[in-house]
C-alpha positions as CSV (number, residue, x, y, z in Angstrom):
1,X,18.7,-4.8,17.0
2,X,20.0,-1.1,16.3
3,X,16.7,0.5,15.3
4,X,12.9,-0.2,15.4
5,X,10.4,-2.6,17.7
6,X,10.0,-6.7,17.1
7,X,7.6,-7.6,14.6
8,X,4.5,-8.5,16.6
9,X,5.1,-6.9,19.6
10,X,2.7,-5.3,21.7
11,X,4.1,-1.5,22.0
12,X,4.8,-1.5,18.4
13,X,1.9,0.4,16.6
14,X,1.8,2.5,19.2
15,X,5.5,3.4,18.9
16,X,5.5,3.5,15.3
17,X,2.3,5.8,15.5
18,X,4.4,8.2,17.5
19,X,7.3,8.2,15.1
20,X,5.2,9.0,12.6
21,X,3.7,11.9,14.1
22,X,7.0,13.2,15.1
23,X,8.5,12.5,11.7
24,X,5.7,12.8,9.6
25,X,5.6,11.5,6.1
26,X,5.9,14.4,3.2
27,X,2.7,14.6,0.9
28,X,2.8,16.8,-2.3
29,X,0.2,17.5,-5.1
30,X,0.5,14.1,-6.8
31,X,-0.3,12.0,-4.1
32,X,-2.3,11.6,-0.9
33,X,-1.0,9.0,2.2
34,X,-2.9,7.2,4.5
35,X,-1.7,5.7,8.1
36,X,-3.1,3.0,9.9
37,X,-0.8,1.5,12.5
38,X,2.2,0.9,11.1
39,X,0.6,0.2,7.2
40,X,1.3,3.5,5.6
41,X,-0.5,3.3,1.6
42,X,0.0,6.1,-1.0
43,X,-3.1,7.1,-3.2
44,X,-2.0,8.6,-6.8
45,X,-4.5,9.9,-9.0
46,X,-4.3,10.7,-12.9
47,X,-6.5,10.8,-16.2
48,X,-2.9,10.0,-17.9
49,X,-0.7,6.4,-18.2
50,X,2.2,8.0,-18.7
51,X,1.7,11.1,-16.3
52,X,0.5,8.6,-13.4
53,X,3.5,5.9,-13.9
54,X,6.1,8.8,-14.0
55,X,4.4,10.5,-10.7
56,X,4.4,6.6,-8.8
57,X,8.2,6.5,-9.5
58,X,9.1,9.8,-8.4
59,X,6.9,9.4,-4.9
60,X,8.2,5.9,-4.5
61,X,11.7,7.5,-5.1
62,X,10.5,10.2,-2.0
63,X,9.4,7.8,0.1
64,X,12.0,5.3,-0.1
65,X,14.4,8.4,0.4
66,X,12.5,9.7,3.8
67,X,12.5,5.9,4.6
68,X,16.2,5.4,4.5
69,X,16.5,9.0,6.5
70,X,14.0,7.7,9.6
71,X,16.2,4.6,10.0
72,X,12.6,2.4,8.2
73,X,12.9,0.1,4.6
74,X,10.1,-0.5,2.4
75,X,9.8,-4.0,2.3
76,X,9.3,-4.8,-1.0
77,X,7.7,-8.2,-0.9
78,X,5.0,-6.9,1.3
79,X,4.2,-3.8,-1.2
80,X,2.0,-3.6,-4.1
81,X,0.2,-1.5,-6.3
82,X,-3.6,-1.7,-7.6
83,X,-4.7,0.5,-11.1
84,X,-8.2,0.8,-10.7
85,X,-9.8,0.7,-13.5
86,X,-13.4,0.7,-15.2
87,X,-14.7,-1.7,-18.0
88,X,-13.8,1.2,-20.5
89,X,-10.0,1.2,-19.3
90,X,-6.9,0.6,-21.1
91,X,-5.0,-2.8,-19.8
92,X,-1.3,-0.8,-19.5
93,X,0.8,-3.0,-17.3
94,X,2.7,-0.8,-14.5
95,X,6.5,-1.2,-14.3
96,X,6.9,1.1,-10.3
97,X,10.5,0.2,-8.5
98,X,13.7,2.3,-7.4
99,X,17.1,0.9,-8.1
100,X,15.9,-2.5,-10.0
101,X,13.5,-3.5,-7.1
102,X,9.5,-3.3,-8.7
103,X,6.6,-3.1,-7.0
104,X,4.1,-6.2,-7.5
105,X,0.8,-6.0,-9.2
106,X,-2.6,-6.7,-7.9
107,X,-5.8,-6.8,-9.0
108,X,-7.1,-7.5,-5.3
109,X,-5.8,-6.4,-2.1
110,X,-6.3,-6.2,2.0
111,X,-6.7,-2.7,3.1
112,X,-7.8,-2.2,6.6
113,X,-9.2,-5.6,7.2
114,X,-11.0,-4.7,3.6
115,X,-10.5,-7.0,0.5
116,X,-10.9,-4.4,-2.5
117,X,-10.3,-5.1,-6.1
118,X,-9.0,-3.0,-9.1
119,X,-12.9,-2.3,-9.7
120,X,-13.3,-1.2,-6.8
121,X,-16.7,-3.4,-6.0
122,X,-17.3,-5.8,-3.0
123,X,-17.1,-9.3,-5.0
124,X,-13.7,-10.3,-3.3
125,X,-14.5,-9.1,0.1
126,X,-17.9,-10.6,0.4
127,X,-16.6,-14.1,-1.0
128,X,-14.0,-13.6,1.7
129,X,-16.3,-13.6,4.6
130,X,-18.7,-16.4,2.9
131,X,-15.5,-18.6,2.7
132,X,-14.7,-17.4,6.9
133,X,-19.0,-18.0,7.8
134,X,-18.9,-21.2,6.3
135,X,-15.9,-22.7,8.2
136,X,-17.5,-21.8,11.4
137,X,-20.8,-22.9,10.3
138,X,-19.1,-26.4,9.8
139,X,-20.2,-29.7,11.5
């Protein structure tokens, strides 16, 4: 192994926090990043279809860039993208990649030990921990 910490291993949030802060990720006005460990999650925002899926390509194109120049790779099989919507919202389907590799879909994700949905309401996340209570709660 050339570059980066085994997957699992006990020094490697810590590590990767450190990297982070010493190479810290670039935000700009169309987007906001969070970091938890070593999950990093971009938040776009935009009243407009075509303004917001223009914006995700170019800060998917930014990060994959600053990426490549830390020595990291977004793993695309592990990154997706949620459009939250309300009930009034138009059903646009996103096309995000970078050289013929799209992001994934979602209507319902895991952020920070949180299952959120596209609507952005608690449904998934309690039916989550019913599932969890009732397997423990089993004879």
């Amino acid at each position: 192994m050339k570059w980066g910490i085994p997957q699992g291993s006990i020094l490697g949030p810590v590590l990767f926090i450190i990297h982070i802060y010493i190479y810290i990720i670039p935000e700009n006005k169309f987007c906001i990043r969070t970091i938890f460990a070593d999950d990093t999650s971009v938040i776009i925002s935009s009243r407009n279809f075509e303004d917001f899926s223009s914006v995700s390509n170019l800060v998917l194109s930014h990060l994959i860039k600053w990426f490549a120049a830390n020595n990291l790779v977004l793993n695309f099989d592990k990154t997706n993208i949620m459009k939250f919507v309300t009930k009034k919202s138009s059903h646009s389907t996103l096309h995000i990649g970078y050289t013929g590799n799209y992001i994934a879909g979602t209507m319902n994700t895991k952020f920070l030990g949180l299952q959120i949905n596209n609507h952005i309401n608690w449904k998934n996340h309690v039916e989550q921990m019913i599932l969890k209570k009732q397997s423990t709660l089993c004879c």
